[in-house]
C-alpha positions, 0 to 999 in steps of 0.5 A: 264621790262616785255616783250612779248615772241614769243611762236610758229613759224609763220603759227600757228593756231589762235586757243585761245591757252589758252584754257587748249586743247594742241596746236601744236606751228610749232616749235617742241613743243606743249603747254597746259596752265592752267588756275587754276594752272597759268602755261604753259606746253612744250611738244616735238612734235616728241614724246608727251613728258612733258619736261618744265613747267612756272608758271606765278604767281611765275616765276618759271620754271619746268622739267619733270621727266621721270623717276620719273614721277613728276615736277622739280624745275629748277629754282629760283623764279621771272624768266622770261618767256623766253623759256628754251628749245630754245637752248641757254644758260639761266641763271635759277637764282640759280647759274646755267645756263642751255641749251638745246638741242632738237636733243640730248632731253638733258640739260647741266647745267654750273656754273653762276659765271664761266659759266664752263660746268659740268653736263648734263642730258640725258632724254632720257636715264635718264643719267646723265654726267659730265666734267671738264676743264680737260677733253679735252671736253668730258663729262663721263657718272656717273651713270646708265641708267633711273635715276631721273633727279633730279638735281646732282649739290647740296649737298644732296645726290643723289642715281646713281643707279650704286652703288654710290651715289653723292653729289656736293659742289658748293663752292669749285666745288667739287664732292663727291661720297660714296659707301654705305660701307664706302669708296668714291672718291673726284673729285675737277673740279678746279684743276682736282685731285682725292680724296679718303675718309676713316673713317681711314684717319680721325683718322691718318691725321686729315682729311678724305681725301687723294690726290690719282692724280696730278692736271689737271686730266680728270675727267673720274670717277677713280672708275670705275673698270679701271687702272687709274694713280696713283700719290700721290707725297710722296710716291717714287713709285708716278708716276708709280701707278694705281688704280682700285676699286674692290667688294671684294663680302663681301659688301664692297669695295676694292682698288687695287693698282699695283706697279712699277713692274708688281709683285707688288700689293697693295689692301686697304678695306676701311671699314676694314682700312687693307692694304694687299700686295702680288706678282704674278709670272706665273698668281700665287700668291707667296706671301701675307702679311698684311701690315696694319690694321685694322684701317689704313689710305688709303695713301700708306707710305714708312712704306707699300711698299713691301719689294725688 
């Protein structure tokens, strides 16, 4: 039923606080109410930032923007008036739960149905992170510094300004990053495996994607131009595998694949479907054939491997 909020610490004014003029609340925020819109508006003490907004006709809680400079829809409607920028985990009655915290000025959002923590958001720095069972804690930064804060957990695409853009599939609690140029990345945060995507794989497998990693992976993102492992269980080289994503500077991307010995590399255009092969010896390339392609899937086959 209907309850009554502590909405400032002790020792505050008793200035009328609905009087459209910003009110100091002692506990770290200020508030203003509107009496035409029927909402109140939360903003931190320290800075003068707009960070939450309640509109009292239809229970529906809001965040600010920084980077947009407009509000966000945080939750459905008919929730309570509960503050949710108090610190603790509130359920915002659209399959998430979400925190706050007023030291890192960030918000972390967790699945309702598992309570497993997957994305945060920085508003501060309009980053956005995510994390994964299996990633022992920490959370991984996926996009560029002074993004939109709006939301990344639904299926619409979202621009990370990093050259990706990234939807999520609530679900099958799936991640899915696009480069623009035809080629992407899946990560599935149940199982912890890494997915790439080809308009070729389609055309080979029935499907679009291809397990690139084992199971319980980190979710620290595997396109970020770093060595990762590599570890798709057909092929005989699995464990010894790493992968790299590379801009091949033609406006599409590339994936370097180095093989079990140091001579042996494996590169794939996904907007080409050609697959290349070629080896290295004192920091000179010895050799190069086109293993593939145009057109070829992104699974490395036994057909592929560069001749011993």
């Amino acid at each position: 039923g209907k309850k009554w909020q502590t909405l400032s610490a002790n020792g505050a004014s008793s200035s009328y606080i609905f009087d459209g003029a910003l009110h100091d609340l002692l506990n770290g925020w200020k508030y203003v109410y509107s009496n035409s819109a029927q909402a109140g508006n939360w903003a931190r003490t320290d800075t003068g930032t707009a960070r939450f907004g309640y509109n009292f006709t239809t229970g529906r809680w809001y965040e600010y923007d920084p980077y947009c400079t407009t509000w966000r829809l945080l939750t459905n409607g008919g929730r309570s008036g509960y503050f949710v920028g108090n610190g603790v985990l509130n359920d915002l009655g659209n399959g998430w739960k979400y925190v706050y915290g007023y030291a890192a000025d960030s918000g972390n959002w967790a699945r309702s149905d598992t309570s497993a923590a997957r994305f945060a958001y920085n508003y501060k720095t309009g980053q956005w992170f995510h994390t994964s069972p299996y990633s022992a804690g920490a959370w991984y930064r996926i996009s560029a510094n002074h993004v939109s804060a709006s939301f990344i957990g639904v299926w619409v695409w979202q621009d990370l300004g990093n050259g990706w853009r990234y939807r999520y599939d609530s679900s099958n609690d799936c991640g899915v990053w696009d480069d623009w140029h035809g080629g992407g990345v899946d990560y599935d945060y149940r199982n912890g495996a890494w997915f790439d995507w080809s308009q070729w794989n389609l055309q080979a497998f029935g499907n679009e994607w291809h397990q690139m990693t084992n199971t319980n992976t980190s979710a620290a993102f595997i396109a970020d131009g770093a060595w990762h492992p590599y570890a798709y269980i057909d092929d005989y080289h699995a464990t010894q595998f790493c992968f790299v994503a590379l801009d091949n500077g033609q406006g599409h991307r590339k994936w370097e694949y180095f093989g079990a010995r140091p001579w042996e590399y494996w590169s794939y255009d996904y907007l080409t479907g050609t697959f290349n092969a070629w080896k290295w010896a004192n920091n000179t390339l010895t050799w190069w054939e086109t293993l593939a392609g145009p057109g070829a899937p992104s699974e490395i086959s036994h057909e592929w491997v560069v001749p011993q």
